[in-house]
Legacy VTK file of the C-alpha trace (Angstrom):
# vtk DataFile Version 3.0
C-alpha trace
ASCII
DATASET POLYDATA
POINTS 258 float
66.310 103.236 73.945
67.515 104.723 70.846
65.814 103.114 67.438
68.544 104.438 65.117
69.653 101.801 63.316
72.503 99.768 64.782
75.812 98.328 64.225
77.246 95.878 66.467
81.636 95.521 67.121
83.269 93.409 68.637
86.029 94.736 71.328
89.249 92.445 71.784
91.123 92.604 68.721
88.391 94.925 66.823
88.119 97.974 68.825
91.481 97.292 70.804
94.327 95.791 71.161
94.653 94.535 74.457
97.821 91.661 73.583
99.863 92.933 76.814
96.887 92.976 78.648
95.964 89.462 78.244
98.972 88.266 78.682
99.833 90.322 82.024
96.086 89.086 83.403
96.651 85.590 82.116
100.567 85.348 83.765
99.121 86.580 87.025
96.316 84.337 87.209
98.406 81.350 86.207
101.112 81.845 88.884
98.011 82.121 91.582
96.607 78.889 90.299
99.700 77.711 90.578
100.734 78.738 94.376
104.072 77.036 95.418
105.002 75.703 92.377
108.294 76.833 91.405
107.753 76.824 87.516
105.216 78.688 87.581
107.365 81.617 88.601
109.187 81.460 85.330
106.837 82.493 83.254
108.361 85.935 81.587
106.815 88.927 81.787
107.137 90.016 78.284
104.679 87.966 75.950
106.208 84.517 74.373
105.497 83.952 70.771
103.590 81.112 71.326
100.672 82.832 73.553
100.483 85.937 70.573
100.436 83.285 68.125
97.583 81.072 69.316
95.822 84.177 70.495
93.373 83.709 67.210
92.200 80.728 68.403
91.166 82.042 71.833
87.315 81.997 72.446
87.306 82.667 75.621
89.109 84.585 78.526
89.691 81.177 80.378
91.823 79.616 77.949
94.408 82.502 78.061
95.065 81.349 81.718
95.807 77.512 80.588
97.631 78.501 77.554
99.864 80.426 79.972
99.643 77.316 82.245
100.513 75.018 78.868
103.662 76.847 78.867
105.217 75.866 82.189
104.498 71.952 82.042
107.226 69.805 81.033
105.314 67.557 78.596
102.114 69.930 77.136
102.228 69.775 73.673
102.584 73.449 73.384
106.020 73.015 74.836
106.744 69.668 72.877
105.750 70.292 69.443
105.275 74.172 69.004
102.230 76.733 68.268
101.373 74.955 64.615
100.793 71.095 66.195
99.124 72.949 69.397
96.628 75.154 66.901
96.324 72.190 64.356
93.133 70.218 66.909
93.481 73.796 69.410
90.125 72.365 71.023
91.098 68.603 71.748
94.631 69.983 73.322
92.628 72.479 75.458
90.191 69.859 76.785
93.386 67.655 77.099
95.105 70.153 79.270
91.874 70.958 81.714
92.018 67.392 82.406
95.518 67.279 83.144
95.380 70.029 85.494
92.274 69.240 86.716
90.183 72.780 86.398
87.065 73.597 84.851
86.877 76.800 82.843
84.814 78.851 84.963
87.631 78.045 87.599
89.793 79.951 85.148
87.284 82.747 83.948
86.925 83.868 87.635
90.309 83.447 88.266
91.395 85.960 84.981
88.581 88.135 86.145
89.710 88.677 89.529
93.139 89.355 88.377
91.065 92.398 86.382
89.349 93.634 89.437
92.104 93.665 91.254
93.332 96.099 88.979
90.926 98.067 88.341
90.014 98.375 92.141
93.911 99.102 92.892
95.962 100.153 89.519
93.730 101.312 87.468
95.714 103.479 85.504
98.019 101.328 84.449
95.733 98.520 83.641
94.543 100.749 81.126
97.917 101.539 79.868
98.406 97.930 78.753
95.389 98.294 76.267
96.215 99.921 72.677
92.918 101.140 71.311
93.063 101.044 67.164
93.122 104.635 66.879
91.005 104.451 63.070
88.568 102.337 64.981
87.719 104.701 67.475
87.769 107.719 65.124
85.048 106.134 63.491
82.965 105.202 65.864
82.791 108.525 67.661
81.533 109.222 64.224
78.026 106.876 63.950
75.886 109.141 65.882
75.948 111.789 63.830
75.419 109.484 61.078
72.485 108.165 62.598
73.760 104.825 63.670
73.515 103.432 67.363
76.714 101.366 68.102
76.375 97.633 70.202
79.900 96.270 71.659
79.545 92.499 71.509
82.451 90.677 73.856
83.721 87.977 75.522
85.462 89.979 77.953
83.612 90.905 81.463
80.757 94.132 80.230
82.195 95.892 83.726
86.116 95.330 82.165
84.836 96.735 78.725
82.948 99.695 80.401
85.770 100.609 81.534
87.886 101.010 78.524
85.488 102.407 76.194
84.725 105.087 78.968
88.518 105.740 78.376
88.611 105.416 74.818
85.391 108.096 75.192
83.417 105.284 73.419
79.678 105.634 74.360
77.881 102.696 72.498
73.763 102.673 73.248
74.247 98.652 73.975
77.379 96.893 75.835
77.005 92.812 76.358
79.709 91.101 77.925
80.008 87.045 78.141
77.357 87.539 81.248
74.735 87.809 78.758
75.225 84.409 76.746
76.672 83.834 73.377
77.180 86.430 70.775
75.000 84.441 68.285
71.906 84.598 71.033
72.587 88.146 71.894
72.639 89.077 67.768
69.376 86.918 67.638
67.422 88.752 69.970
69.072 92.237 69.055
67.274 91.039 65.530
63.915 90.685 66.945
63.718 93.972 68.500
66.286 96.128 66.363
67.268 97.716 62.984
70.678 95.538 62.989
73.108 96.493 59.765
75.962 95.234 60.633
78.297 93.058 62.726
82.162 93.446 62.817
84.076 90.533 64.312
87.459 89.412 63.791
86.489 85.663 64.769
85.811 84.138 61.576
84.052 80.932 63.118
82.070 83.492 64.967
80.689 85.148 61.680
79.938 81.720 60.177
78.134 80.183 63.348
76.039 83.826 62.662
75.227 83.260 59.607
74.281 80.246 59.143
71.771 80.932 62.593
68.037 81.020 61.733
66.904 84.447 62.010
70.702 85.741 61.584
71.040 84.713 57.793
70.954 88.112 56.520
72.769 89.619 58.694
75.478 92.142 57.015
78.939 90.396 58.643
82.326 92.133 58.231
85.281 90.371 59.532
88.110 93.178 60.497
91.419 92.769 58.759
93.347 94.426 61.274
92.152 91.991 64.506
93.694 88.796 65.704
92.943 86.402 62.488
94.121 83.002 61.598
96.940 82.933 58.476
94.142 81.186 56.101
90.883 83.444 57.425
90.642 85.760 54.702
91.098 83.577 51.898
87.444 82.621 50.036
85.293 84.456 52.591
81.582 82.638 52.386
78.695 84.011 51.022
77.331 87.424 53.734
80.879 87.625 55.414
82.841 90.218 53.944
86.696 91.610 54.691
86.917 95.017 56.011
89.877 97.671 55.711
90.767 100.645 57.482
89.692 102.366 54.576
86.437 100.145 54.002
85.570 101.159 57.437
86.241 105.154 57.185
83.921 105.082 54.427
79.920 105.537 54.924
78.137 102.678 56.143
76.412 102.573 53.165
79.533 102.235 51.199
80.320 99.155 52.699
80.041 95.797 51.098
LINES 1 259
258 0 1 2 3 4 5 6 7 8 9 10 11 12 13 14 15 16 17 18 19 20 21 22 23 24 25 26 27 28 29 30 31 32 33 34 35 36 37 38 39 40 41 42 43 44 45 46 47 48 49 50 51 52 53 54 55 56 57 58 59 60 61 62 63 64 65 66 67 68 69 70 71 72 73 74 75 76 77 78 79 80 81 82 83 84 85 86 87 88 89 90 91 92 93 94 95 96 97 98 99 100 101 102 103 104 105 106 107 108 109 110 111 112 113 114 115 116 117 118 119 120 121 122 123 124 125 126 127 128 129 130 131 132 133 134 135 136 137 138 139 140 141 142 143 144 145 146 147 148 149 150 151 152 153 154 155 156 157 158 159 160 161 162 163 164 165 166 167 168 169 170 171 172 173 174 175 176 177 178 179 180 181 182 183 184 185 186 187 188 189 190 191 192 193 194 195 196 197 198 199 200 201 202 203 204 205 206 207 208 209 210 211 212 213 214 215 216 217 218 219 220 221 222 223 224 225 226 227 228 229 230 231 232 233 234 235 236 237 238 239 240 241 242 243 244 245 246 247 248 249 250 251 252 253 254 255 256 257
């Protein structure tokens, strides 16, 4: 293993923008969950306004498949009051609706994920075709080796899904971690124990703060990425060792950066 120094991205919504993806994976999913029932066959295939909206309060891969769910019963808030009321107490309304449907969310994960295999066993091609790669992202980061910096991809998504991509995006990072490997605050801590870590971009905010305010984490150098999927109010009065990054921020030296 490589003991250059190393920076740690994010993927969804940092490296790439996968929004068709999601919503594709998250349709099909939904209308297998939903076998037989006839509204679940009118979900469009184009994405609705209300799934790109809420998609920066999306943790997880699971709740992409009952947000797409959300939309197709009669009396979900999402459909009765709109993306702002739905987003206002996000969590509650998701626990809310895995009661009402009566699935857990590894029920959903593994449903989204097979969706994804399926695809990349059978179509791979254009599986990949519904993911937009940031094109100054990847630039860059073909970049850090010769600057002497090892690059970590930190996800949610499945590490097999995201090997996948970069491989297209001709992405090599020394370190992949999907969600199969725990939380990204555990993964960061023990990265810290054993590596040179200068950096972490993210474009969760509440994913930066939970770092940094992690024993052993405090120091950490966050960025969080102006161009992923953030919440209106996220970049106003960043805390203290969470800083906004640019395109142009990020073209610059690592040692430029904030």
């Amino acid at each position: 293993m490589t003991s250059n120094p190393l920076l740690i991205f994010d993927f969804d919504g940092v490296i790439v923008d996968g929004m068709f993806e999601y919503w594709w994976s998250a349709r099909k999913a939904c209308i297998k969950l939903l076998a037989g029932q006839k509204n679940a066959t009118s979900l469009p295939h184009s994405v609705p306004s209300s799934f790109r909206e809420l998609r920066p309060w999306v943790h997880q891969g699971w709740e992409m498949v009952l947000l797409a769910a959300e939309l197709v019963r009669p009396k979900s808030p999402l459909r009765l009051y709109g993306t702002k009321f739905f987003s206002a107490n996000y969590d509650l309304h998701c626990q809310n609706a895995l009661e009402s449907w009566q699935w857990s969310p590894a029920q959903l994960q593994e449903s989204l994920e097979d969706v994804r295999r399926e695809a990349i066993n059978h179509d791979l091609t254009n599986w990949l075709a519904l993911h937009k790669p940031f094109s100054h992202v990847v630039e860059r980061l073909q970049k850090l080796n010769s600057e002497g910096i090892a690059l970590g991809v930190l996800t949610t998504k499945g590490a097999d899904f995201t090997a996948q991509l970069l491989t297209a995006f001709q992405i090599k990072p020394s370190l992949l971690y999907g969600h199969e490997s725990g939380s990204k605050t555990e993964v960061l801590l023990q990265l810290n124990k054993k590596r040179d870590l200068v950096g972490f971009v993210e474009d969760r905010l509440a994913t930066l703060e939970q770092a940094i305010s992690t024993n052993g984490l405090t120091s950490l150098n966050c960025y969080l990425a102006s161009w992923g999927y953030l919440k209106p109010e996220d970049t106003q009065a960043l805390p203290p060792g969470i800083h906004l990054l640019d395109p142009q921020t990020l073209a610059t030296p690592l040692a430029s950066w904030p």
